[in-house]
MITOR-586308 format. One line per 8 residues: their letters; for each residue x, y, z of N, C-alpha, C, O. Coordinates in steps of 0.1 Angstrom, whole numbers, plus 5000, padded with zeros to 4 digits. Layout:
BEGIN
a) X,Y,Z,X,Y,Z,X,Y,Z,X,Y,Z | ...
This chain:
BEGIN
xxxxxxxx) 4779,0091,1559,4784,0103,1567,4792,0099,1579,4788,0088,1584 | 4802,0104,1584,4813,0105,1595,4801,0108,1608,4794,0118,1608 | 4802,0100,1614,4793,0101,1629,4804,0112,1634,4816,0114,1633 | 4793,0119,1643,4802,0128,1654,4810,0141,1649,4819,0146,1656 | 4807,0146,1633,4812,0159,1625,4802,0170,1626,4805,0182,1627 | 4790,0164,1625,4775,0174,1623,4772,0180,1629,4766,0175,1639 | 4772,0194,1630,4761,0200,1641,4750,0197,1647,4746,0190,1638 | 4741,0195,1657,4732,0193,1664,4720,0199,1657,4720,0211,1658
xxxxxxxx) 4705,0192,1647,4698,0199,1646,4686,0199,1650,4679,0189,1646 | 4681,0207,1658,4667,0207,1667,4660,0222,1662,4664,0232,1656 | 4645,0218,1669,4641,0232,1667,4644,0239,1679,4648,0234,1689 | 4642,0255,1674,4649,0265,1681,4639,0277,1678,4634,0281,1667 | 4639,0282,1690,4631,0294,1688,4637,0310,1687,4644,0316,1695 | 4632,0316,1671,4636,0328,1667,4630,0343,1671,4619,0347,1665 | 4634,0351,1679,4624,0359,1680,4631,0373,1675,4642,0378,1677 | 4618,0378,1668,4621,0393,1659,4614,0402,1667,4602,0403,1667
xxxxxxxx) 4624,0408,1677,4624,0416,1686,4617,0432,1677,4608,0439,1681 | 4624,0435,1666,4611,0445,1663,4600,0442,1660,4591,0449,1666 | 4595,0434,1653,4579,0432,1650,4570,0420,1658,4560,0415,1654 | 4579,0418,1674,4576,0413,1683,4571,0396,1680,4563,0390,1688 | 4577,0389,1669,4571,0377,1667,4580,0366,1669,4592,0365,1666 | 4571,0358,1673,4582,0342,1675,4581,0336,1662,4573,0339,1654 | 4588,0329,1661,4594,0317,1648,4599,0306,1652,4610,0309,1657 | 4595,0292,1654,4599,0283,1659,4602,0271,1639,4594,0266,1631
xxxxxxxx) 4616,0270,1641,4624,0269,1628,4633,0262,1640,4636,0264,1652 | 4638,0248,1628,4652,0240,1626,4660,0248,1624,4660,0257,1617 | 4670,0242,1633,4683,0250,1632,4698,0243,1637,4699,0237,1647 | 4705,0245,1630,4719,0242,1640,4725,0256,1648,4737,0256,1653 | 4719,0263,1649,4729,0278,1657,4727,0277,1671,4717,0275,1677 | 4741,0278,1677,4741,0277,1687,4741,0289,1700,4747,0300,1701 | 4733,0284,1709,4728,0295,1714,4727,0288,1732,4724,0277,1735 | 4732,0301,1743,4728,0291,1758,4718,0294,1767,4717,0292,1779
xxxxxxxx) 4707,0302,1755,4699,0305,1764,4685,0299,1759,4681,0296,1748 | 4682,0298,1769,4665,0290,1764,4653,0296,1766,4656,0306,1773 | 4638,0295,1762,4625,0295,1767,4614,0292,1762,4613,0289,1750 | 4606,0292,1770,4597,0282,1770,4586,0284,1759,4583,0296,1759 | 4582,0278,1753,4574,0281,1736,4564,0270,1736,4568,0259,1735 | 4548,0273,1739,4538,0266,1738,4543,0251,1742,4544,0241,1735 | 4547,0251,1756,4547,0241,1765,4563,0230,1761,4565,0219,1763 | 4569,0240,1755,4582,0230,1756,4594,0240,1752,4594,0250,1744
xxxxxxxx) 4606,0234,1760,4618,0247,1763,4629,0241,1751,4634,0230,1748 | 4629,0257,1744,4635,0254,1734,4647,0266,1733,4644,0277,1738 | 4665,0263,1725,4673,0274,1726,4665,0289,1722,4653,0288,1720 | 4668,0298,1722,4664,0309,1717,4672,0319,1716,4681,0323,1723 | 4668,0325,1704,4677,0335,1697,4668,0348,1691,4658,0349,1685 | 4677,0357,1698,4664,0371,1692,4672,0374,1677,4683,0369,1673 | 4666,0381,1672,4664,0385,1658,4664,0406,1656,4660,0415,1664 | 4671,0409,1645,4663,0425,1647,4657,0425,1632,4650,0435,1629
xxxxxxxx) 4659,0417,1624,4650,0418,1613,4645,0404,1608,4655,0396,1607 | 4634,0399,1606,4629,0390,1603,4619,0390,1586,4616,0401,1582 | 4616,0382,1580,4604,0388,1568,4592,0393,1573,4583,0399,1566 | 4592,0391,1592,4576,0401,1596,4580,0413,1597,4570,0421,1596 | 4594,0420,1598,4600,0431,1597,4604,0440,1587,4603,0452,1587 | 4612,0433,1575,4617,0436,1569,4610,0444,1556,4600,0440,1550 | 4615,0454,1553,4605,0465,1544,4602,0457,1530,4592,0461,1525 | 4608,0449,1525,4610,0442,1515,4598,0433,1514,4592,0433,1504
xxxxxxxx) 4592,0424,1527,4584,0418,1526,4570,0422,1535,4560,0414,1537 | 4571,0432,1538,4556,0438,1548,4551,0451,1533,4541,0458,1533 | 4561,0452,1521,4552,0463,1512,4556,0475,1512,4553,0483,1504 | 4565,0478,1524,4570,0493,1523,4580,0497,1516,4587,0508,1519 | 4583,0488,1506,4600,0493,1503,4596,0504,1489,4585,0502,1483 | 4605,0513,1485,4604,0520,1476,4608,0510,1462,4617,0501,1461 | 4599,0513,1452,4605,0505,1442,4607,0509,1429,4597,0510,1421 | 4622,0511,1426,4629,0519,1416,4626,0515,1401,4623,0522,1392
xxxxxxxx) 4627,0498,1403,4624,0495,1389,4611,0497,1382,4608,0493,1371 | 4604,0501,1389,4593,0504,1377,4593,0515,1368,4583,0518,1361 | 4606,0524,1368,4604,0534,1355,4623,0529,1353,4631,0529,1363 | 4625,0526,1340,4641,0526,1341,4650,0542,1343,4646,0554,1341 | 4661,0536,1346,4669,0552,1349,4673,0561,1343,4681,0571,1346 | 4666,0559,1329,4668,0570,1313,4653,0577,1325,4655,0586,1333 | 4642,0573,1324,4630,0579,1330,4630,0587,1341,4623,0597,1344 | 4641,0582,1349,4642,0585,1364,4652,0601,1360,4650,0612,1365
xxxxxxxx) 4662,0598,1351,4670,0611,1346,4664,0620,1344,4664,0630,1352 | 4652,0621,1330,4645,0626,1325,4638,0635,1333,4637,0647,1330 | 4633,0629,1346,4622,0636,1353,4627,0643,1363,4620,0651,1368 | 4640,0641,1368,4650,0648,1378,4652,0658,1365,4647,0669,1365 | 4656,0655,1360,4669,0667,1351,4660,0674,1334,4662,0685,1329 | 4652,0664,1331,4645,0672,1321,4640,0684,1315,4637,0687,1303 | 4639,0692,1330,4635,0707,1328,4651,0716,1322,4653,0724,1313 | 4658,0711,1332,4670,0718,1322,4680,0713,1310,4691,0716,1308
xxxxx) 4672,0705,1303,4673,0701,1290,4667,0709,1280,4674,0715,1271 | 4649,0711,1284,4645,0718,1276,4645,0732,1278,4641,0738,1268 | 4649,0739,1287,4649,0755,1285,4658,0754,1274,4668,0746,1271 | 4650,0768,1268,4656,0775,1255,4660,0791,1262,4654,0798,1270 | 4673,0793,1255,4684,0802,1258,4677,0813,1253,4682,0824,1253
């Protein structure tokens, strides 16, 4: 490897300002502001979605695929299929 091309990588503190949690993760992202994280000062970078946030991994997300979209038609629109004239 070319010395002196690489980004700098250190840990760096992530914070997911909605679900109020720190994450202390390697990183190259550069950032100029710092604070202090279980006794040593580290960059820091806030967050607004993290996997402690995100609907996807806390369980709340709606989820489509469990009936395919013939089923999903069917049950929207099926009543006016079968009325008889």
């Amino acid at each position: 490897m070319k010395p002196g091309i690489h980004p700098h990588y250190r840990p760096v503190l992530f914070h997911d300002t909605t679900a109020d949690e720190y994450f202390k993760v390697g990183s190259t992202i550069q950032t100029d502001r710092t604070m202090t994280f279980e006794g040593e000062t580290l960059p820091y970078v806030t967050l607004d979605v993290s996997s402690k946030s995100h609907v996807y991994y806390t369980g709340k997300q709606k989820e489509f695929a469990k009936e395919g979209s013939a089923a999903r038609f069917n049950k929207r629109f099926g009543s006016f299929l079968t009325r008889s004239k």
